[in-house]
MOPAC internal coordinates of N, CA, C and O (Angstrom, degrees):
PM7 1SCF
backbone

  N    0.0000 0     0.00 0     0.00 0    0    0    0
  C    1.4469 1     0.00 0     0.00 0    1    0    0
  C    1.5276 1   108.50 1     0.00 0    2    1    0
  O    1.2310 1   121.21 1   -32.91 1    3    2    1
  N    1.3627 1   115.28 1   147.09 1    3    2    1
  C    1.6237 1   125.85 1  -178.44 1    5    3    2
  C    1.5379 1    96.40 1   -53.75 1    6    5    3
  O    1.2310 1   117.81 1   -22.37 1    7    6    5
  N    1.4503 1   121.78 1   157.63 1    7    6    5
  C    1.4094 1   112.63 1   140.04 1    9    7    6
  C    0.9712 1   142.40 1   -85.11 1   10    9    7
  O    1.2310 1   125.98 1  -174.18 1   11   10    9
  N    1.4530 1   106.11 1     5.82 1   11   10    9
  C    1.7614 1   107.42 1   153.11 1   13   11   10
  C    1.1891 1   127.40 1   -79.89 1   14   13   11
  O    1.2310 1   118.90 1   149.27 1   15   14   13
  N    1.8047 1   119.69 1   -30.73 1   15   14   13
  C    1.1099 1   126.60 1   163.32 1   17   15   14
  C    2.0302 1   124.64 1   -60.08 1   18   17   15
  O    1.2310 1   125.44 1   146.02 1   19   18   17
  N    1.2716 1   107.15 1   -33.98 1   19   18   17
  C    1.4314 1   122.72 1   156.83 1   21   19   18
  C    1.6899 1   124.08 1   -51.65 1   22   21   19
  O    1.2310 1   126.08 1   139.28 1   23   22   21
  N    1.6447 1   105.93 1   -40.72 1   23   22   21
  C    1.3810 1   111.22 1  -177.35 1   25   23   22
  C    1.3288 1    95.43 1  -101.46 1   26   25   23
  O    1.2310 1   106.26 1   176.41 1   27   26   25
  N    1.4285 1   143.13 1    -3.59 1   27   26   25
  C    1.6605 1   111.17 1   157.07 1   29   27   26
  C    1.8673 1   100.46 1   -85.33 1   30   29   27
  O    1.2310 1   113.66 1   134.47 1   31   30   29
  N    1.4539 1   129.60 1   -45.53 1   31   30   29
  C    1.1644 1   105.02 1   166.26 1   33   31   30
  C    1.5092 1   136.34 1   -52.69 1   34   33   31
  O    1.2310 1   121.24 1   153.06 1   35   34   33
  N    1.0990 1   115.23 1   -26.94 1   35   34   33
  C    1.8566 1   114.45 1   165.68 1   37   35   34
  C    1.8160 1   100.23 1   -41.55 1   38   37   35
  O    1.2310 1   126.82 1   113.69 1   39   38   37
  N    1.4047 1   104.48 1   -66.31 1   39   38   37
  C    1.1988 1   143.77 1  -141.41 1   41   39   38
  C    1.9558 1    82.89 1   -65.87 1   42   41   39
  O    1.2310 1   118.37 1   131.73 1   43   42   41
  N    1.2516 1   120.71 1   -48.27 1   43   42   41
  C    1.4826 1   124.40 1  -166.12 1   45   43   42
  C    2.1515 1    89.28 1   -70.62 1   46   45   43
  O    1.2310 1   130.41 1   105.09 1   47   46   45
  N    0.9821 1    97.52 1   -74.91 1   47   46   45
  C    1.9142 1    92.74 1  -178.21 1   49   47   46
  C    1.5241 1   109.46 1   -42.42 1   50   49   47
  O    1.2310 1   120.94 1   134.04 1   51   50   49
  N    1.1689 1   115.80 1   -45.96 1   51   50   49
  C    1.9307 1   103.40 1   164.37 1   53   51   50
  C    1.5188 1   127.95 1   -49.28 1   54   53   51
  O    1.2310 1   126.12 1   151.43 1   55   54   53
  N    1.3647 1   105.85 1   -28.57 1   55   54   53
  C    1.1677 1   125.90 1   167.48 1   57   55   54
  C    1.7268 1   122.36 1   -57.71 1   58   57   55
  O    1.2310 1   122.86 1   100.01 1   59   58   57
  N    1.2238 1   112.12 1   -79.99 1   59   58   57
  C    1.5073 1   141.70 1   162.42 1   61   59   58
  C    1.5432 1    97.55 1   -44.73 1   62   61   59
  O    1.2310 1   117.45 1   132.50 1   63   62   61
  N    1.4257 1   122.45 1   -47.50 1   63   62   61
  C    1.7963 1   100.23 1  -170.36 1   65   63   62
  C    2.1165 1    87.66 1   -81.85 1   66   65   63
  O    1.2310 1   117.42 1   147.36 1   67   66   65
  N    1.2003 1   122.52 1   -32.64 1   67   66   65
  C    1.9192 1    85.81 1  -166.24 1   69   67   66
  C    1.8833 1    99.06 1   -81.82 1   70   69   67
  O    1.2310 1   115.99 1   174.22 1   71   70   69
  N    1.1593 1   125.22 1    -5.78 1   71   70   69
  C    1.5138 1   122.51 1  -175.77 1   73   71   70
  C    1.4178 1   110.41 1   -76.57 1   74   73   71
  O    1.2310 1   130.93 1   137.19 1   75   74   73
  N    1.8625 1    96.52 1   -42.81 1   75   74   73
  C    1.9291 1    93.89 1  -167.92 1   77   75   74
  C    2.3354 1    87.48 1   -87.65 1   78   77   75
  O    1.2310 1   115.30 1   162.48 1   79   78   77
  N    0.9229 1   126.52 1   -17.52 1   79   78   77
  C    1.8190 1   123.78 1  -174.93 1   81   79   78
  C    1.6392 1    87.91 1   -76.64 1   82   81   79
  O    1.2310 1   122.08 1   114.08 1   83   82   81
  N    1.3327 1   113.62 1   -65.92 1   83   82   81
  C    1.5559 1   109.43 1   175.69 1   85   83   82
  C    2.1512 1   111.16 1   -30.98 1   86   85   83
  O    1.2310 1   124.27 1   100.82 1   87   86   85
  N    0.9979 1   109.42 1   -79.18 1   87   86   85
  C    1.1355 1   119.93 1  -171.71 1   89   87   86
  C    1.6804 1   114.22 1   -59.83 1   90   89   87
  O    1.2310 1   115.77 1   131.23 1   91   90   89
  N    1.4128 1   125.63 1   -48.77 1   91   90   89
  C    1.2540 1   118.05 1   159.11 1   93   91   90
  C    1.9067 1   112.46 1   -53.49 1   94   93   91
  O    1.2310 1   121.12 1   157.67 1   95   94   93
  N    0.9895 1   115.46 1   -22.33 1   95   94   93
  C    1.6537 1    99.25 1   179.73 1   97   95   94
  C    1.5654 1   119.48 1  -137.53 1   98   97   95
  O    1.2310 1   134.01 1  -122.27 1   99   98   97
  N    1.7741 1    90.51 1    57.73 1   99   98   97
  C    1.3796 1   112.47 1  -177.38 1  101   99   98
  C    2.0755 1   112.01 1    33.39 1  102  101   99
  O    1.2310 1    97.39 1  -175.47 1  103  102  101
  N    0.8167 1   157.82 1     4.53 1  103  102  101
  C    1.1796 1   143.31 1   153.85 1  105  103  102
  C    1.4040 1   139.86 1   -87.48 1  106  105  103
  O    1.2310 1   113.62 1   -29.28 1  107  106  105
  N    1.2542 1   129.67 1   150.72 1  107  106  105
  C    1.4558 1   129.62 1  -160.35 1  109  107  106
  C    1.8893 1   106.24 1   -62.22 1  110  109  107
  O    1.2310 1   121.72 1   -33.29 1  111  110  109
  N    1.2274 1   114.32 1   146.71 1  111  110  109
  C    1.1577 1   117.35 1   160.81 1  113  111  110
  C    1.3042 1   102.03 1   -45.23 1  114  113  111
  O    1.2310 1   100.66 1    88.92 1  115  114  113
  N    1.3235 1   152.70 1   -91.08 1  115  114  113
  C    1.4662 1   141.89 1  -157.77 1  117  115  114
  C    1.3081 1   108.09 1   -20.38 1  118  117  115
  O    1.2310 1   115.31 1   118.92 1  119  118  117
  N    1.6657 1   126.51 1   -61.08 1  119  118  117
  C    1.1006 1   126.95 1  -169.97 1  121  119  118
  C    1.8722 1   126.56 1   -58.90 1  122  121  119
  O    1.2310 1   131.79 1   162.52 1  123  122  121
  N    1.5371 1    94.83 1   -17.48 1  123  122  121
  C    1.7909 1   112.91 1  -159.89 1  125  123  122
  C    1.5439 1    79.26 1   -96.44 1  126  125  123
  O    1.2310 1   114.44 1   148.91 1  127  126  125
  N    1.6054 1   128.13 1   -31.09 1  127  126  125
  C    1.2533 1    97.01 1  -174.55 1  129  127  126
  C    1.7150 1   120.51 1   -84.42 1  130  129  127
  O    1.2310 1   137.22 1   158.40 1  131  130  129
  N    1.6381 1    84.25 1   -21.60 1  131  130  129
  C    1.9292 1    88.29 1   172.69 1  133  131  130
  C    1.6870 1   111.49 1   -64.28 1  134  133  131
  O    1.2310 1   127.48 1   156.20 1  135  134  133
  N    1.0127 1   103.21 1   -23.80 1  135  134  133
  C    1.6559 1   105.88 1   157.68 1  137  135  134
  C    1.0208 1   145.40 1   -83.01 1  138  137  135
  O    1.2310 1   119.78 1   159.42 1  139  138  137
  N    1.1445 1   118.02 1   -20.58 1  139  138  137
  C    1.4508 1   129.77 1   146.74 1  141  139  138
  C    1.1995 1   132.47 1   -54.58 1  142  141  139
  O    1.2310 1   119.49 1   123.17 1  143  142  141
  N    1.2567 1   118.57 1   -56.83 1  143  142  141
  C    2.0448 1   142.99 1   149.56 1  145  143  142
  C    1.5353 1    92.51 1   -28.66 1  146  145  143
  O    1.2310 1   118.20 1   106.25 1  147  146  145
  N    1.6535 1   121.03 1   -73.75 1  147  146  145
  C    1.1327 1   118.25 1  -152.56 1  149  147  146
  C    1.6308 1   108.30 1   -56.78 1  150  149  147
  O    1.2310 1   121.33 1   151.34 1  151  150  149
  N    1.6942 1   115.06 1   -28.66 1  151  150  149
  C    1.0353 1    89.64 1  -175.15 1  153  151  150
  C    1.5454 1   103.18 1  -137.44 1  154  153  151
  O    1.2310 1   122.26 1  -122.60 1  155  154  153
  N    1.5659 1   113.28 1    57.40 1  155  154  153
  C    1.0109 1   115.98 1   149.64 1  157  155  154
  C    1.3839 1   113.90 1    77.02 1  158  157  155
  O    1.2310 1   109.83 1  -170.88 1  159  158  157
  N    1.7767 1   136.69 1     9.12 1  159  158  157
  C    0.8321 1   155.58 1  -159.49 1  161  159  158
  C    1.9003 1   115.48 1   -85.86 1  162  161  159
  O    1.2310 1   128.71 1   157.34 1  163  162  161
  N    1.1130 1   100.83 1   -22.66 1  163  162  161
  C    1.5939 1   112.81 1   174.49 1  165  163  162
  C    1.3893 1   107.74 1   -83.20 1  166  165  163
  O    1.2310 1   120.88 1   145.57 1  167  166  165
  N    1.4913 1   115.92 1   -34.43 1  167  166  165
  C    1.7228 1   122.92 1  -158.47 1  169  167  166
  C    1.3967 1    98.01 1   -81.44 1  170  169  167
  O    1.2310 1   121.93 1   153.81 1  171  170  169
  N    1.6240 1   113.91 1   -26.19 1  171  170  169
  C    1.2589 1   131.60 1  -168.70 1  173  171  170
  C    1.8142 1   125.81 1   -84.96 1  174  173  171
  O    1.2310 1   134.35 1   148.84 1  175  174  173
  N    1.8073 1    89.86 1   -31.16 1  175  174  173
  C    1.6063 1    94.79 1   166.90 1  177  175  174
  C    1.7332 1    93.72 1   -76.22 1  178  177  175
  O    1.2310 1   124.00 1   114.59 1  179  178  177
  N    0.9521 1   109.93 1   -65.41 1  179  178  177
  C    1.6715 1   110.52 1  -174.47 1  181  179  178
  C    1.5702 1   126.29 1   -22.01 1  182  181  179
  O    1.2310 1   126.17 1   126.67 1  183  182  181
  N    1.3812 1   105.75 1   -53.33 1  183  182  181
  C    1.4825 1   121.90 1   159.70 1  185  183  182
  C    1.6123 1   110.68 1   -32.51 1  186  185  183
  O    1.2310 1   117.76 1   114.97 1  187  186  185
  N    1.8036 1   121.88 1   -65.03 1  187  186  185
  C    1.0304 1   104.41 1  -114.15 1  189  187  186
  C    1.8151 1    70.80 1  -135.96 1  190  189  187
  O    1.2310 1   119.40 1  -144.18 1  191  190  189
  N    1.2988 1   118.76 1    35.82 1  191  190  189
  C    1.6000 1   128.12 1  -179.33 1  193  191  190
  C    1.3537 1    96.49 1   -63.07 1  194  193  191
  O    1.2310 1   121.76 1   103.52 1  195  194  193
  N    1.4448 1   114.24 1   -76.48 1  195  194  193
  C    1.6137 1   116.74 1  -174.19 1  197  195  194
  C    1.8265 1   111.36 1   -14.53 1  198  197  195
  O    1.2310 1   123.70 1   157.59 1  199  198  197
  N    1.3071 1   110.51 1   -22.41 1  199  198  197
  C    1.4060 1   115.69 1  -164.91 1  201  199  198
  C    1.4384 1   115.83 1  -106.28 1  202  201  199
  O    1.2310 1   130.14 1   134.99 1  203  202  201
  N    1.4495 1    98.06 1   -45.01 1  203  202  201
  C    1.5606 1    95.87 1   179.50 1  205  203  202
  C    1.6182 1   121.31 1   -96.29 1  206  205  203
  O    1.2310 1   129.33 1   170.52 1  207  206  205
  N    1.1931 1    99.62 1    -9.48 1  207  206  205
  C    1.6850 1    96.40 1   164.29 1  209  207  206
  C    1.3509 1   111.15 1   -75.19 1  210  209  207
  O    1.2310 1   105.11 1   177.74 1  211  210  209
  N    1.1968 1   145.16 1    -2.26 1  211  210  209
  C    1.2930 1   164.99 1  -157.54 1  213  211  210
  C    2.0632 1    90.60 1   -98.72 1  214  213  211
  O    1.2310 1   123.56 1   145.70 1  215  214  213
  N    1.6296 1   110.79 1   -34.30 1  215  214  213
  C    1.3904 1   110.86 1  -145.84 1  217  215  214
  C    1.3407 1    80.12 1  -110.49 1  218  217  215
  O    1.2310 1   126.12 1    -6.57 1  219  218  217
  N    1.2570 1   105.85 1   173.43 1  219  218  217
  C    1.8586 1   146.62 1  -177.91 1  221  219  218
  C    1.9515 1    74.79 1   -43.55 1  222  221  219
  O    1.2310 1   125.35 1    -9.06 1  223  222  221
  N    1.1939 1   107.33 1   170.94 1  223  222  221
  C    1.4563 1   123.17 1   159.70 1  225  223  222
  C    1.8730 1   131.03 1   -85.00 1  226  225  223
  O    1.2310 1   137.03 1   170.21 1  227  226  225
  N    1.2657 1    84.62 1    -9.79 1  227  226  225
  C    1.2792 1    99.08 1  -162.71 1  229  227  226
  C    2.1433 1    96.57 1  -106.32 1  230  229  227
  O    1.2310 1   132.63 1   166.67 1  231  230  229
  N    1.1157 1    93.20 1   -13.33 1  231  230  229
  C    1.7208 1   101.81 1  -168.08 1  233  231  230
  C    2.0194 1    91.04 1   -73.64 1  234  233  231
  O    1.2310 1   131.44 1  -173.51 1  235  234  233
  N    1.0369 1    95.53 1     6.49 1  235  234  233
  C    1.6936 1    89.41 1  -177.76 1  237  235  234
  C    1.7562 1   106.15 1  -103.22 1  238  237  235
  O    1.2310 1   116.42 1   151.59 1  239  238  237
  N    1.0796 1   124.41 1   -28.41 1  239  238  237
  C    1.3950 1   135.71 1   136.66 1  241  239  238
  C    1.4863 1   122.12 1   -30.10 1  242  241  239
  O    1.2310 1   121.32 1   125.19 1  243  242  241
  N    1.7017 1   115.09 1   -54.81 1  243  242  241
  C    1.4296 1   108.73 1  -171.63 1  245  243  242
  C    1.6286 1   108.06 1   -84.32 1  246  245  243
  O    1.2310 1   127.64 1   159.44 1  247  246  245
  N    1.7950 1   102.90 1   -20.56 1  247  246  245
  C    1.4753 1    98.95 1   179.72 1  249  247  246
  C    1.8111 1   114.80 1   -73.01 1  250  249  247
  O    1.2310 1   131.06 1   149.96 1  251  250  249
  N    1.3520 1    96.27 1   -30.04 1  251  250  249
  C    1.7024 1   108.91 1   165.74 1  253  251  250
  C    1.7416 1   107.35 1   -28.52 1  254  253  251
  O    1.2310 1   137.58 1    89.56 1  255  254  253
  N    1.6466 1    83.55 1   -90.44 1  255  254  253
  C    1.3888 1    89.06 1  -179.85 1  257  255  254
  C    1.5961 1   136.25 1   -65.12 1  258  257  255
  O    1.2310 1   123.06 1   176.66 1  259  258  257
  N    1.2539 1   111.75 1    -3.34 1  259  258  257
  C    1.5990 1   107.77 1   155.90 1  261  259  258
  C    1.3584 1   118.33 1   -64.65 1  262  261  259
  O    1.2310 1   128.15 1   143.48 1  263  262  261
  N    1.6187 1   101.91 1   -36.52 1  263  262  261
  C    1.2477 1    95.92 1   176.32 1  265  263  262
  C    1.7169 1   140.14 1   -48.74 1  266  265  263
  O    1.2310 1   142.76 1   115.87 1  267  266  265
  N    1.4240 1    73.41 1   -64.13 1  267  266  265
  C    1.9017 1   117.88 1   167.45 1  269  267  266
  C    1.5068 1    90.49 1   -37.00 1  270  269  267
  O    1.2310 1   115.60 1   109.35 1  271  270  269
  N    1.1218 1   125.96 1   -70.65 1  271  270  269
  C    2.0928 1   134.03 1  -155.43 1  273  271  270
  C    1.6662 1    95.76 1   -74.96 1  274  273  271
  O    1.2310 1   111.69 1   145.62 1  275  274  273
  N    1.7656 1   133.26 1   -34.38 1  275  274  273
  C    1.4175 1   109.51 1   171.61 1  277  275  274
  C    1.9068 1   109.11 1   -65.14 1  278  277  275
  O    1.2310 1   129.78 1   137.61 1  279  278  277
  N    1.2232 1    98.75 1   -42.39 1  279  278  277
  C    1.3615 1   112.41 1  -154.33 1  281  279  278
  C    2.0018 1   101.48 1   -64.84 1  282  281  279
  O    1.2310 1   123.98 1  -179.62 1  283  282  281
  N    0.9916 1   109.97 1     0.38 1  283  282  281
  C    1.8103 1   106.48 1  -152.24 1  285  283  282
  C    1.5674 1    80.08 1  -132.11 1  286  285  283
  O    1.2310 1   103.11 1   151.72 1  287  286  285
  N    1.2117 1   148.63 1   -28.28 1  287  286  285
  C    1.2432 1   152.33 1  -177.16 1  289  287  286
  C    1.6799 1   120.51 1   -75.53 1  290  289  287
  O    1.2310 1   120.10 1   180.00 1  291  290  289

């Protein structure tokens, strides 16, 4: 795949994980993305795409918040 075609799909699961994290935990996208930044959660889907585009669409959400729950613990 191009790497432009790779970086609008990164770019689509970054999407889908702060819309469906936003909406599963009542707060605005603005806020899910200051949380994401804070903890590195974008750099982290990006990393590890090869893997989760492979998964459900929504499995980028649960990898979010695993993250989020080691990192805050």
């Amino acid at each position: 795949m191009e790497r432009s075609n790779t970086v609008r799909e990164e770019n689509l699961l970054i999407v889908v994980a702060v819309e469906e994290y936003s909406r599963r935990h009542g707060i605005s996208a603005n806020e899910t993305i200051k949380l994401f930044k804070e903890y590195g959660i974008f750099d982290s889907i990006r990393q590890c795409y090869d893997t989760l585009h492979t998964q459900d669409i929504y499995e980028c959400v649960e990898f979010a918040e695993d993250i989020l729950k080691r990192k805050s613990a």
